[in-house]
Chimera marker file (.cmm) of the C-alpha trace (Angstrom):
<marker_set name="trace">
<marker id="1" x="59.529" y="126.148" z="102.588" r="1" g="1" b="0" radius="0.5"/>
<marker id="2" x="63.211" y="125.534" z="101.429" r="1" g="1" b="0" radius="0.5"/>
<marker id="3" x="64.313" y="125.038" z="105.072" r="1" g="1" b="0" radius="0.5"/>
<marker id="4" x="61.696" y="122.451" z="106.106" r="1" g="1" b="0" radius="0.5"/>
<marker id="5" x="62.639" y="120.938" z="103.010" r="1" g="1" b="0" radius="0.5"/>
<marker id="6" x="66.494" y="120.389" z="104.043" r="1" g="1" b="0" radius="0.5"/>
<marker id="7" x="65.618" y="119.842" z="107.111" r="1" g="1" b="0" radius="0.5"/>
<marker id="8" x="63.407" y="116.923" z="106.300" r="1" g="1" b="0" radius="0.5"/>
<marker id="9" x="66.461" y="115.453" z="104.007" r="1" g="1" b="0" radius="0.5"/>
<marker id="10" x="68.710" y="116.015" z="106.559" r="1" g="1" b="0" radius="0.5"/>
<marker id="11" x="66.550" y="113.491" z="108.818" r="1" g="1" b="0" radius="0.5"/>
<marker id="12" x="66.228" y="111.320" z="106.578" r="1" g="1" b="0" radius="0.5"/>
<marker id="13" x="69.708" y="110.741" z="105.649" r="1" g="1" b="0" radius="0.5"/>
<marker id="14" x="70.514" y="110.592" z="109.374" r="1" g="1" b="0" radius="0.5"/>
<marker id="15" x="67.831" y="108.051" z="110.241" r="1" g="1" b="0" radius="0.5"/>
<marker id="16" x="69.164" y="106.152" z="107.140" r="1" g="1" b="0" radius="0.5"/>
<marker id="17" x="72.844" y="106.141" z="108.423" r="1" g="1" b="0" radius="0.5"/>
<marker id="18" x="71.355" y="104.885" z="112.050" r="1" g="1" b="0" radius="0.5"/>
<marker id="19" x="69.657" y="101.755" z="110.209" r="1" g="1" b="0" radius="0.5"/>
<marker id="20" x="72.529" y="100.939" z="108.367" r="1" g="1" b="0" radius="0.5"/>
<marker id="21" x="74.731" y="101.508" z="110.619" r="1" g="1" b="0" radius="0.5"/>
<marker id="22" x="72.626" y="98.937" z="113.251" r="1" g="1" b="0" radius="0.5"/>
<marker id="23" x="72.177" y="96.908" z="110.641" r="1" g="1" b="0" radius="0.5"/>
<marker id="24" x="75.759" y="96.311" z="109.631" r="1" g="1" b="0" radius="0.5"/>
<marker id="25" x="76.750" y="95.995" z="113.391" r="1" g="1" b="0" radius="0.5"/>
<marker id="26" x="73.579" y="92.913" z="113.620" r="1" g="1" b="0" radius="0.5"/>
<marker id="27" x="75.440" y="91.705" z="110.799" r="1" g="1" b="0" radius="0.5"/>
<marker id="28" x="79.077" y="91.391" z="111.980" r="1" g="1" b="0" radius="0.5"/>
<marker id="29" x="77.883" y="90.158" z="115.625" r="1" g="1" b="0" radius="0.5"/>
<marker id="30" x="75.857" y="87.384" z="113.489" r="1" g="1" b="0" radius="0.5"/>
<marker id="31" x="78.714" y="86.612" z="111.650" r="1" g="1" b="0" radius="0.5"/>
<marker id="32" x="81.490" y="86.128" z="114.111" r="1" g="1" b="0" radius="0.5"/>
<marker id="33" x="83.328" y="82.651" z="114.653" r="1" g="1" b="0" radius="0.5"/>
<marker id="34" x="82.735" y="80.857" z="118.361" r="1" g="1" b="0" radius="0.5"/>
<marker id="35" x="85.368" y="81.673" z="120.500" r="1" g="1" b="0" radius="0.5"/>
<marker id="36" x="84.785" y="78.599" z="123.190" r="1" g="1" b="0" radius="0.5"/>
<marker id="37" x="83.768" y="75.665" z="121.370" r="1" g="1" b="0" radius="0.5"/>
<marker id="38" x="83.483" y="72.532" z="123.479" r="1" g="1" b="0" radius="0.5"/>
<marker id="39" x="86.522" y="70.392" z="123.196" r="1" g="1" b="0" radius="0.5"/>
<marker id="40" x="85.170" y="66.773" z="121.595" r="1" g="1" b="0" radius="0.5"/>
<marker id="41" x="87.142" y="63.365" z="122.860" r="1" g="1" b="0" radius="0.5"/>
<marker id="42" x="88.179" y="60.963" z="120.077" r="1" g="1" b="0" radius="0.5"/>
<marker id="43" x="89.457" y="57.634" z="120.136" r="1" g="1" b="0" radius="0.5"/>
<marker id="44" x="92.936" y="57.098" z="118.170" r="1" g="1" b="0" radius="0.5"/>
<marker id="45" x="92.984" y="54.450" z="115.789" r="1" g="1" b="0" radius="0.5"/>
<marker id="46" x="96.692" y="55.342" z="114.197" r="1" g="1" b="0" radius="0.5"/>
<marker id="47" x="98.956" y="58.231" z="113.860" r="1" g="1" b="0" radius="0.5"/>
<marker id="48" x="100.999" y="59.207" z="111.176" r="1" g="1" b="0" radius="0.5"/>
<marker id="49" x="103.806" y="62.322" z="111.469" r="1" g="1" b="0" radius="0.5"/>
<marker id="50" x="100.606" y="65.124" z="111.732" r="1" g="1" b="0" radius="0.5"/>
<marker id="51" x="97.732" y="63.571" z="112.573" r="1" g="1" b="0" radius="0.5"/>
<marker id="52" x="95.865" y="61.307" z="114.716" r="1" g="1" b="0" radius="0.5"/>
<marker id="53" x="92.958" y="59.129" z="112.692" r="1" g="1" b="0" radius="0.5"/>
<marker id="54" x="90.748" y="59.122" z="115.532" r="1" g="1" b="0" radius="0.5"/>
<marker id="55" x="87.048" y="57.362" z="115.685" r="1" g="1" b="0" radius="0.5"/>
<marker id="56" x="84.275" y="58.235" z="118.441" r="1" g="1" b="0" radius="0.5"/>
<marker id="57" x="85.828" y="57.618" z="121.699" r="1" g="1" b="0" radius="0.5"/>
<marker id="58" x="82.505" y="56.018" z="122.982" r="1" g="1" b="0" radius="0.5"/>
<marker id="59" x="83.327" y="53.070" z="120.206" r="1" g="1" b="0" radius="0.5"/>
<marker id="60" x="85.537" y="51.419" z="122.374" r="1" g="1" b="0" radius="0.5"/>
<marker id="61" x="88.253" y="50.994" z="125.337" r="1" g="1" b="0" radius="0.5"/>
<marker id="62" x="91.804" y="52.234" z="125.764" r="1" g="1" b="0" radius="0.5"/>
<marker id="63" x="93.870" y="49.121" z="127.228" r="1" g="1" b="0" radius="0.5"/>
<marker id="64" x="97.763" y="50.050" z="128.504" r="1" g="1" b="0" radius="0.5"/>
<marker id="65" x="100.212" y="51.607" z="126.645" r="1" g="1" b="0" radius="0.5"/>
<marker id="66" x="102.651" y="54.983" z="126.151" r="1" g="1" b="0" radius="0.5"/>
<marker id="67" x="101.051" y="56.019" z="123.049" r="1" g="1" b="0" radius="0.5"/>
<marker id="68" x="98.069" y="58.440" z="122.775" r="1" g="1" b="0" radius="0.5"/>
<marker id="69" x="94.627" y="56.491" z="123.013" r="1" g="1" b="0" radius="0.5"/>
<marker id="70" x="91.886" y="59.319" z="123.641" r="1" g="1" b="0" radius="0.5"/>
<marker id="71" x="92.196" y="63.228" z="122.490" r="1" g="1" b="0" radius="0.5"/>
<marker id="72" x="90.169" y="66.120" z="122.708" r="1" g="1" b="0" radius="0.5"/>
<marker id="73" x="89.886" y="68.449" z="119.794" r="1" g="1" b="0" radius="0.5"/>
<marker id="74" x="87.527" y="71.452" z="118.893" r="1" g="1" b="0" radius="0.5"/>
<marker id="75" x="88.171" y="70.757" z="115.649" r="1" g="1" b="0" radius="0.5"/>
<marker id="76" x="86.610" y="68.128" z="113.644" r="1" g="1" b="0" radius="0.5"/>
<marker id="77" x="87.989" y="65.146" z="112.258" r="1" g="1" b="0" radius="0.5"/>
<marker id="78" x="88.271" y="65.968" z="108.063" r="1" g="1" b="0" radius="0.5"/>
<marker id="79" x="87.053" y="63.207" z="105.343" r="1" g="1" b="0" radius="0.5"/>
<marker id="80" x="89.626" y="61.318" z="105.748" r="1" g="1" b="0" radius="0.5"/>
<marker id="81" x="88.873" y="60.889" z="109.686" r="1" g="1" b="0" radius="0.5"/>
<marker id="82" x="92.100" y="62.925" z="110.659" r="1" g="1" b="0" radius="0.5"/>
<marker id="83" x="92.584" y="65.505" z="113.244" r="1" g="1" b="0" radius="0.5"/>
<marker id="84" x="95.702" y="67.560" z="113.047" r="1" g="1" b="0" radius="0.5"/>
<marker id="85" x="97.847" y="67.131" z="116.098" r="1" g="1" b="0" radius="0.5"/>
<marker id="86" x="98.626" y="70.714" z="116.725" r="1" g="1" b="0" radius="0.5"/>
<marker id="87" x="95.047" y="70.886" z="117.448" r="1" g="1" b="0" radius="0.5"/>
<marker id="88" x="94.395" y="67.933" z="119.355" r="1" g="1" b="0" radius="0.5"/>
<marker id="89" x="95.206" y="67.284" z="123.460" r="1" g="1" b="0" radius="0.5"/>
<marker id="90" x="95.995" y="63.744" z="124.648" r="1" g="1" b="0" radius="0.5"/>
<marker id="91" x="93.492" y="63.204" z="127.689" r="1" g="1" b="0" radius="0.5"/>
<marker id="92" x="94.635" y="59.125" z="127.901" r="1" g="1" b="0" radius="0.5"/>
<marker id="93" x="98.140" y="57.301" z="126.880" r="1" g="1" b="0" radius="0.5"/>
<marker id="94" x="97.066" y="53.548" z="125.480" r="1" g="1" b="0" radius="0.5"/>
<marker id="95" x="95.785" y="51.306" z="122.838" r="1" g="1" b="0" radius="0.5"/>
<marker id="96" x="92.160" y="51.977" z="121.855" r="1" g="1" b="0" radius="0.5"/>
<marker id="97" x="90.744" y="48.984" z="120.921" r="1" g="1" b="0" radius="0.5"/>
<marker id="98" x="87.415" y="49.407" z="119.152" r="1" g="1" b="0" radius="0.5"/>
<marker id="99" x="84.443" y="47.200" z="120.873" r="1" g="1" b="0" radius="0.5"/>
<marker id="100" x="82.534" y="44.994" z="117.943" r="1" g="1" b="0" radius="0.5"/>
<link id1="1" id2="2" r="1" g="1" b="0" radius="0.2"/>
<link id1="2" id2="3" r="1" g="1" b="0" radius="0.2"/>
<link id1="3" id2="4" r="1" g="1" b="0" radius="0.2"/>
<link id1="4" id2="5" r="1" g="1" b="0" radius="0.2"/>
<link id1="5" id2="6" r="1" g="1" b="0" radius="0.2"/>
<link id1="6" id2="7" r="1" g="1" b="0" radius="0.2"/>
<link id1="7" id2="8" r="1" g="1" b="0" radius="0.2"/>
<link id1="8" id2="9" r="1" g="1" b="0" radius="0.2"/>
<link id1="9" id2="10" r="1" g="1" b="0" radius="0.2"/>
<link id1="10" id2="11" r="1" g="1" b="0" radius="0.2"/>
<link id1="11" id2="12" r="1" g="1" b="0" radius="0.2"/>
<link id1="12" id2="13" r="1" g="1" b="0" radius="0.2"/>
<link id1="13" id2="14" r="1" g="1" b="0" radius="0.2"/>
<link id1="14" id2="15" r="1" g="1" b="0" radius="0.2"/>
<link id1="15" id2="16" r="1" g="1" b="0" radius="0.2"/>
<link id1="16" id2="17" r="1" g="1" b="0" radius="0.2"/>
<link id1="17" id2="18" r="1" g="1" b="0" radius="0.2"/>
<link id1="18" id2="19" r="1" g="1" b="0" radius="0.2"/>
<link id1="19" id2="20" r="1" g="1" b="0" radius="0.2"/>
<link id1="20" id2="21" r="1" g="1" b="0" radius="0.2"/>
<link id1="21" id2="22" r="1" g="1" b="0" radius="0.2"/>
<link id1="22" id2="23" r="1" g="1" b="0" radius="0.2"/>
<link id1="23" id2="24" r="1" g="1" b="0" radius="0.2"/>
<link id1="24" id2="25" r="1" g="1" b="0" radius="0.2"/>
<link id1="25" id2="26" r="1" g="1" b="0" radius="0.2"/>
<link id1="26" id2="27" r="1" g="1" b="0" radius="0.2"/>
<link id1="27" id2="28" r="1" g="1" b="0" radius="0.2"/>
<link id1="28" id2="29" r="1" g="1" b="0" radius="0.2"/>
<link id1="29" id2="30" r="1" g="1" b="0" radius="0.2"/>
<link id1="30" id2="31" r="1" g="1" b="0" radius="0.2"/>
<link id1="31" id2="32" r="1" g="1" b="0" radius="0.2"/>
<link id1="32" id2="33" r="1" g="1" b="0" radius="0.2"/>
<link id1="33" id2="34" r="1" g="1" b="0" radius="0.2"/>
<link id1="34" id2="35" r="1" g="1" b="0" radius="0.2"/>
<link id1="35" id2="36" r="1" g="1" b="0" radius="0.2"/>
<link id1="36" id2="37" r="1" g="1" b="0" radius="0.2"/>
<link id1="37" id2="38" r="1" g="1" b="0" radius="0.2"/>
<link id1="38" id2="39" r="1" g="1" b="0" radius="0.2"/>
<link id1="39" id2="40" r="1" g="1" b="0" radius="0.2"/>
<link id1="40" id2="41" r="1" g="1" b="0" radius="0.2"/>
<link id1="41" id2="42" r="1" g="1" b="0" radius="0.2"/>
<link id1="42" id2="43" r="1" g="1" b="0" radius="0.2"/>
<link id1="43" id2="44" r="1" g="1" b="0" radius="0.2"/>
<link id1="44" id2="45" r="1" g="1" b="0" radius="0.2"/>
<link id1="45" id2="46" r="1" g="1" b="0" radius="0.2"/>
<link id1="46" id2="47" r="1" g="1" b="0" radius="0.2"/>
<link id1="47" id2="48" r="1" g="1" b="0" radius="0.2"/>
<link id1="48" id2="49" r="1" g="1" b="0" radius="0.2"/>
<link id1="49" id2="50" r="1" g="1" b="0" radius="0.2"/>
<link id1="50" id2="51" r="1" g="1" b="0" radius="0.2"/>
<link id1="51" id2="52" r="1" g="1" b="0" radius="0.2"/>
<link id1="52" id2="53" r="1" g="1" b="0" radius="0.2"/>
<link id1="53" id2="54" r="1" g="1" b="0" radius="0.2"/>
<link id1="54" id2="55" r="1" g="1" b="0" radius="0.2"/>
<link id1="55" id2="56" r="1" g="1" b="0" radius="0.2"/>
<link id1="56" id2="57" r="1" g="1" b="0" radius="0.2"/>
<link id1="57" id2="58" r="1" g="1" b="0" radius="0.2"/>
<link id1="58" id2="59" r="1" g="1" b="0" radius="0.2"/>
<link id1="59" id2="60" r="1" g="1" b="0" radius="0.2"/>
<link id1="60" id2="61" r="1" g="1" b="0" radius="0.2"/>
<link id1="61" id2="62" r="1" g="1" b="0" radius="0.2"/>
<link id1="62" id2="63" r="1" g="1" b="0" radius="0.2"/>
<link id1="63" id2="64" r="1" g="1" b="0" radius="0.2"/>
<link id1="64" id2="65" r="1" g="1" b="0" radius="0.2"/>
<link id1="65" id2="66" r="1" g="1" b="0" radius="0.2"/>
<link id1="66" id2="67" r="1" g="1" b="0" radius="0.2"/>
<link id1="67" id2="68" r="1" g="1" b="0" radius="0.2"/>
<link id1="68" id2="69" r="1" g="1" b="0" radius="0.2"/>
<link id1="69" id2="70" r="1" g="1" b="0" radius="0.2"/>
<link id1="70" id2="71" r="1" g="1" b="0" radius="0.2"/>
<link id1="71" id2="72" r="1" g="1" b="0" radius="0.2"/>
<link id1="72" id2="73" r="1" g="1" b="0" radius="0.2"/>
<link id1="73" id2="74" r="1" g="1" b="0" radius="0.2"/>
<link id1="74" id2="75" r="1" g="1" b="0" radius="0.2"/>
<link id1="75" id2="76" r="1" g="1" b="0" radius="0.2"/>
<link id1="76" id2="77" r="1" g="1" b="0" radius="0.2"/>
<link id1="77" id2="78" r="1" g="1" b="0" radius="0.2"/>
<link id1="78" id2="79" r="1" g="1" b="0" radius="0.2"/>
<link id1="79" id2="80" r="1" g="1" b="0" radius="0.2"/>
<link id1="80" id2="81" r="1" g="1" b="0" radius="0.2"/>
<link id1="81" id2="82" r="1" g="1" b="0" radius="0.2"/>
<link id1="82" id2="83" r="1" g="1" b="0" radius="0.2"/>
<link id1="83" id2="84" r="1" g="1" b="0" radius="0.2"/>
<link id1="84" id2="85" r="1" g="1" b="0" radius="0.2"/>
<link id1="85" id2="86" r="1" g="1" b="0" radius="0.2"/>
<link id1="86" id2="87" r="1" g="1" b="0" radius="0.2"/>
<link id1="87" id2="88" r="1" g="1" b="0" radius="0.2"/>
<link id1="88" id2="89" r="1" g="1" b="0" radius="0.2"/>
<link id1="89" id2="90" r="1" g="1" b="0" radius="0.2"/>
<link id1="90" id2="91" r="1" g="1" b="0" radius="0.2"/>
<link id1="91" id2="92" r="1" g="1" b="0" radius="0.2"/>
<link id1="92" id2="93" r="1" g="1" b="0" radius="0.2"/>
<link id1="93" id2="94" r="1" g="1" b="0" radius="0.2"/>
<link id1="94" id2="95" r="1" g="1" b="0" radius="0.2"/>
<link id1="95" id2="96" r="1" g="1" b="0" radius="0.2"/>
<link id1="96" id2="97" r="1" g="1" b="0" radius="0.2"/>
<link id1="97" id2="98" r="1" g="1" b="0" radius="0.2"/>
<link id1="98" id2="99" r="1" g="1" b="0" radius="0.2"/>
<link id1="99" id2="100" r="1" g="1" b="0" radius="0.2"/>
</marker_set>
C-alpha cells in the first residue's frame, strides 16, 4: 500500500510540473513584444535637434523643399506630438502644409 501511495505522489507532482510548466510557457508567448509592427507615416510640422513634431500625414500636402515632410515610424508620437528621429525614416523631402 506504501508503493501505490508514492507512486500516486509521484504522478501527481509530475502532472503538476507539466501544467506549470505549459502554463508558464502560455504565459511568456502571451507576453512577448511585436517584432514587425507596421511602420505609420506622419506629417512633419517642425524639427528640433532629436525629433520631428509630426501630425497625421493624411492632414495635409507636402509642397517642395530639402527638408523632411512625411516619415514613417513604428513608434508613436509621445504627448508632446514628437517622434524621436533615430526612430523615424523620411519617405518625402518638403514642406507639409496642413489642409484647413
Amino acid at each position: 500500500m506504501l508503493n501505490n501511495k508514492k507512486n500516486l505522489f509521484q504522478r501527481v507532482r509530475i502532472a503538476m510540473v507539466a501544467i506549470v510548466t505549459i502554463m508558464s510557457v502560455g504565459g511568456a508567448f502571451a507576453m512577448k513584444v511585436p517584432h514587425h509592427k507596421a511602420s505609420v507615416s506622419w506629417g512633419v510640422v517642425s524639427t528640433d535637434a532629436n525629433f520631428y513634431h509630426v501630425t497625421a500625414a493624411s492632414t495635409g500636402d507636402c509642397l517642395q523643399g530639402a527638408k523632411a515632410c512625411i516619415v514613417t515610424s513604428t513608434v508613436m508620437p509621445d504627448s508632446q506630438g514628437r517622434i524621436p528621429k533615430s526612430e523615424a525614416t523620411v519617405q518625402q523631402n518638403g514642406t507639409f502644409t496642413p489642409n484647413n
